[in-house]
N, C-alpha and C positions, 0 to 999 in steps of 0.2 A: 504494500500500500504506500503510494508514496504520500508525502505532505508536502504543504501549503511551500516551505521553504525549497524542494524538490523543481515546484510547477514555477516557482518565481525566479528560477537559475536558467531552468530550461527556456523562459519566453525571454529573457535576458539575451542567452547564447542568440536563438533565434533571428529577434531584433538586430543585435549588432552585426547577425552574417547578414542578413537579407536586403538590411536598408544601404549600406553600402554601393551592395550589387545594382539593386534596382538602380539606383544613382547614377552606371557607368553603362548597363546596358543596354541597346536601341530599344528603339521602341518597338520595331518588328517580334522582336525576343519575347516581348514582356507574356504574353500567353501563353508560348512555353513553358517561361520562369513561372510563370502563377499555376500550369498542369504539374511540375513536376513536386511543387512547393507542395500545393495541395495533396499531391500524393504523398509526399514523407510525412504531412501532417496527418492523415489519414491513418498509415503505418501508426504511427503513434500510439493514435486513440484507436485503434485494434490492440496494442499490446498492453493498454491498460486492462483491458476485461478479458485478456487471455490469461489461465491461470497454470496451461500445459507448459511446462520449464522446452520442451523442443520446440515448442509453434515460438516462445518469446524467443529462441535462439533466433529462431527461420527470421522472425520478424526485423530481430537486431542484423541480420545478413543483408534483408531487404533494404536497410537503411545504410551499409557502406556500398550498396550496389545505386543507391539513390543520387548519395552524397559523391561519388565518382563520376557519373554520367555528368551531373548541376557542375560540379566543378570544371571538369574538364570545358561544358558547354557557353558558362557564364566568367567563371575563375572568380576573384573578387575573396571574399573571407568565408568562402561556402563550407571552407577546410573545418571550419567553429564546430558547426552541428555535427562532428565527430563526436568531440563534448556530450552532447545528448545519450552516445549510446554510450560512454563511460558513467553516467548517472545512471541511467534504466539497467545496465550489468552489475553496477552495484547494489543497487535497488531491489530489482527485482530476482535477480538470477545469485543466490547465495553462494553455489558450488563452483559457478565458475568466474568470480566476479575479477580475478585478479588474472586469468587470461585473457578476459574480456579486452580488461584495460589495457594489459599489452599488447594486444591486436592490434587495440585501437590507435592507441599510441605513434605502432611503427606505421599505419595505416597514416594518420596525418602528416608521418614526415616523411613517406612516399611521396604524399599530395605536394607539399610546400620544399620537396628537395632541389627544386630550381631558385629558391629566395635568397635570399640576406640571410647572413648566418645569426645576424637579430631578430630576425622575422622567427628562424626557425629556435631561438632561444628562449622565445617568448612564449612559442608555441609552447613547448617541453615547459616549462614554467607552469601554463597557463593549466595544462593537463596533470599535473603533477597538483595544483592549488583543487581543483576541481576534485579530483580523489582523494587528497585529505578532508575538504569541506566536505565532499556528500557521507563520507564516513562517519564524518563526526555526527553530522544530523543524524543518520543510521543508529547508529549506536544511542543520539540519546532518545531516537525514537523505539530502540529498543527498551531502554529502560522506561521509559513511558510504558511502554506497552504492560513490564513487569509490573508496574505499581500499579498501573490498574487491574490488573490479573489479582495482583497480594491486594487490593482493593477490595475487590470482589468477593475474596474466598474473605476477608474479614466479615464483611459483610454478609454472605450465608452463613459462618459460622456464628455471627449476631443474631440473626434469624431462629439459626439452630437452637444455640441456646437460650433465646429467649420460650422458644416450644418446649425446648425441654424445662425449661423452670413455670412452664403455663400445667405442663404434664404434672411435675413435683408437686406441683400445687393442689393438682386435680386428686392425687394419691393419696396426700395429707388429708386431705377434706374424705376419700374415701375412708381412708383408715379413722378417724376422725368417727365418721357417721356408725363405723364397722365397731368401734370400741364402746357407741353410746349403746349400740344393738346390744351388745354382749354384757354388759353392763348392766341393764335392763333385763338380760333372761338372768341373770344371774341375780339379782333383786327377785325377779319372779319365779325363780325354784325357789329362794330363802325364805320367801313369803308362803309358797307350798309348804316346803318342808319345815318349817318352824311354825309359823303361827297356824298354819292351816290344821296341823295333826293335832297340837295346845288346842283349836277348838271343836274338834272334833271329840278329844279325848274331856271337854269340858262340857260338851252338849251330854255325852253317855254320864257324865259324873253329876247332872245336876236331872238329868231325866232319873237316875238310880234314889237323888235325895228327895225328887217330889213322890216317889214311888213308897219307902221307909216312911213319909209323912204321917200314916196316921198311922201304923204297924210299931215305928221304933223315930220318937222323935229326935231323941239325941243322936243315934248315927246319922239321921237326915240333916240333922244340923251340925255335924262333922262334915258332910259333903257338900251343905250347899255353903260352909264358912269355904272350905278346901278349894269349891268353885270360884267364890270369889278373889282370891289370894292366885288362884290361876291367871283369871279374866287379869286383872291388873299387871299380872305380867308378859301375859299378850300384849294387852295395850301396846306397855314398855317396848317391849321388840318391834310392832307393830312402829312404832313411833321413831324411836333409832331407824330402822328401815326406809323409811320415808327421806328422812333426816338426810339421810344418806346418799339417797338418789345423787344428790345436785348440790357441791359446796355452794357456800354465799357467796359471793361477789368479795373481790378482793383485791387492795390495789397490788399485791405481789404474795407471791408460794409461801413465805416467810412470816408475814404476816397470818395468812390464812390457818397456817398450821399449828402456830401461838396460839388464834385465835380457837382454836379445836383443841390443843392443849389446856387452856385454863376450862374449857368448859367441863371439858374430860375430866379434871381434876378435882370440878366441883359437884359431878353426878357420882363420881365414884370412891371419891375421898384417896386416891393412890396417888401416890408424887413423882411428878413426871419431870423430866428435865432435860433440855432443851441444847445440844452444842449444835455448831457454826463451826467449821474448818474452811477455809479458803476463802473466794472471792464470791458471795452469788451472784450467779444472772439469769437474767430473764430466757427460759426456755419456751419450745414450743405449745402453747395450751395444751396437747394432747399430752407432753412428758410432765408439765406440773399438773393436769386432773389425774394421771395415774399415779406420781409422787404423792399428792394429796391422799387419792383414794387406800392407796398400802398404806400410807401410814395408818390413816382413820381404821383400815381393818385390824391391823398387826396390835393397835391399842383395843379395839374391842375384844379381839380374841384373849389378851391378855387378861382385860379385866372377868371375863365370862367363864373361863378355862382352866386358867393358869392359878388366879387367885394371888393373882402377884402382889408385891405392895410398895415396890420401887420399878419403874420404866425409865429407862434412862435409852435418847432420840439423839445419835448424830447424822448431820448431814457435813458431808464431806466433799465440797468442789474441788475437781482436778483439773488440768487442760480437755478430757474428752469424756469426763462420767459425774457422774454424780452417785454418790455410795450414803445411802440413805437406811439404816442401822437401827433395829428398834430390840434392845434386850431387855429383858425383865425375871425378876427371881422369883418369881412362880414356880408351882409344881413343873418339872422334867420329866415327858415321856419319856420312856425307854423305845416304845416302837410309835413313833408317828405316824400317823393317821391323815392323808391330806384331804381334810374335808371341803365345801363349797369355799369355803376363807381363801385359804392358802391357794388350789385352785386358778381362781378367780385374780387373786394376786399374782399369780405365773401369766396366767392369759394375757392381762392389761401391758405386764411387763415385754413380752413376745411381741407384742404389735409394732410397740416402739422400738423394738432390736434389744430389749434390755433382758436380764435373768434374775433370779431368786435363787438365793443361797439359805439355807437353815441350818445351824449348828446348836449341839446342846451339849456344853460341856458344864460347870460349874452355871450357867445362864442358859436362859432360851433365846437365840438371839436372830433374829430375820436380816437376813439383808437385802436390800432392794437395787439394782446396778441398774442407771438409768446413760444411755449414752446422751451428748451432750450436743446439739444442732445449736450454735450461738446465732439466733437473730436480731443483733444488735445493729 
């Protein structure tokens, strides 16, 4: 492809052979000199839209077979428009541009080997200038060409990445939606299997005490006292449960968890206690509603289970995790059981790429491994 600086050398060369000539030649001539002109211009613009490397050879042939006949016919500075085919060999023909030019070369000083050894000094000069300049344009039309290629490919890889971060986004919201789901069955087994069998086994214990009513009153009023000390602890779990669904609103993780600590401490009278290692920061809401939610379970189990009466909570920022620690001196299984709790605390943890560790050595101790996405 040639450029703007290319077509402004070549009507240059042009100019300078032609108007000379006309100048000196009759007037009889001039319709030849304008058939043969127009044929090499012609030539020309054929070898712009020729893209076959033999037809621009043929074409660049047809133009020393042009510039020979013009010259010999008119003489004058016809010898220039050699120049042309030293730009369009460099130009356009890459493999053989430097045979080109010496063709062309000894080609003009065939033409002007009857001048002044100034004429012919000037020539060699003048050809010698012409293939340094078109080089130079060449090459930084090359680098042009580069930067806009490394242009380009910035730009689809902007593209790219911007779809893949539309995609990340789409995944987070999936997973997101996938862990409220799960969350939800997992509230709606614990509300089966907890409260639901508590009233069912409270419906047969108070149908048993309206039964004994007039038979045996005081066992009836064993079972309908028994009933109600049940019902109230239904409530209780029913209520917790609820509770649980969905933390409060909270200006950060740190906060929230404080804030679930002191309450913890005042439904249940156990002393809970709170470290901080590192630096916090703000994660992605699905990795602080699952931090939030282990914690809240790992202290319920405690207080339900364990019969603990010290909880001692660290959380530990690293560069890539967050190690979220809940021990307490509670009773010690010997063979662990992973009920709906623990469970449920694995699940939340899996979503987000994180894991659960349990160790029970002198302490029960949960650990929660949360990897660390900084969106700051």
């Amino acid at each position: 492809m040639l450029s703007g600086n290319h077509y402004f050398i070549k009507l240059i060369i042009v100019l300078i052979s032609i108007i000379p000539t006309v100048i000196n030649i009759d007037n009889q001539q001039i319709s030849l000199f304008i058939f043969y002109l127009l044929l090499y211009i012609l030539n020309i613009r054929i070898r712009k839209i020729i893209t076959v490397k033999q037809f621009l050879i043929l074409s660049l042939f047809c133009d020393f077979v042009i510039i020979y006949i013009m010259f010999n016919t008119f003489n004058g500075l016809i010898y220039l428009l050699t120049l042309i085919i030293i730009i369009d060999g460099i130009v356009c023909i890459k493999n053989y541009n430097y045979g080109i030019v010496i063709v062309s070369s000894l080609f003009m000083m065939y033409l002007i080997k009857d001048m002044e050894l100034e004429s012919i000094l000037l020539a060699l000069f003048t050809v010698c200038y012409i293939f340094l300049f078109t080089q130079s344009i060449t090459l930084k039309n090359k680098k042009i060409a580069e930067i806009e290629y490394l242009y380009d490919d910035v730009r689809r890889y902007s593209y790219e990445l911007e779809k893949a971060k539309k995609q990340v986004e789409l995944y987070s919201s999936k997973v997101e939606k996938l862990a409220q789901v799960q969350e939800r069955a997992r509230i709606s087994t614990e509300i089966h299997d907890t409260i639901g069998h508590r009233l069912t086994a409270l419906l047969l214990q108070m149908e048993a005490g309206v039964r004994l009513l007039e038979n045996n009153k005081e066992k009836s009023k064993e079972l309908l006292q028994a009933s109600v000390e049940n019902l109230r602890e239904s409530i209780d779990i029913l209520r917790e449960t609820v509770m649980s669904i969905k933390p409060k609103e909270h200006k950060n993780i740190i906060f929230s968890i404080k804030e679930m600590i002191n309450k913890f401490k005042n439904d249940t009278d156990i002393n809970v206690t709170l470290n901080i290692n590192g630096n916090p920061i703000k994660l992605y809401p699905g990795a602080e509603l699952v931090l939030y939610k282990n914690t809240q379970e790992a202290l319920t189990n405690a207080a339900r289970h364990s019969k603990a009466e010290n909880i001692i909570i660290n959380l530990a920022y690293t560069d890539k995790e967050v190690l979220a620690t809940i021990a307490n001196d509670g009773f010690i299984a010997r063979d662990i059981k992973k009920g709906l709790g623990i469970t449920a605390m694995e699940e939340r943890l899996s979503f987000i790429g994180g894991r659960l560790n349990i160790y029970t050595n002198d302490k029960f101790i949960i650990e929660n491994i949360i990897p660390i996405k900084d969106i700051r």
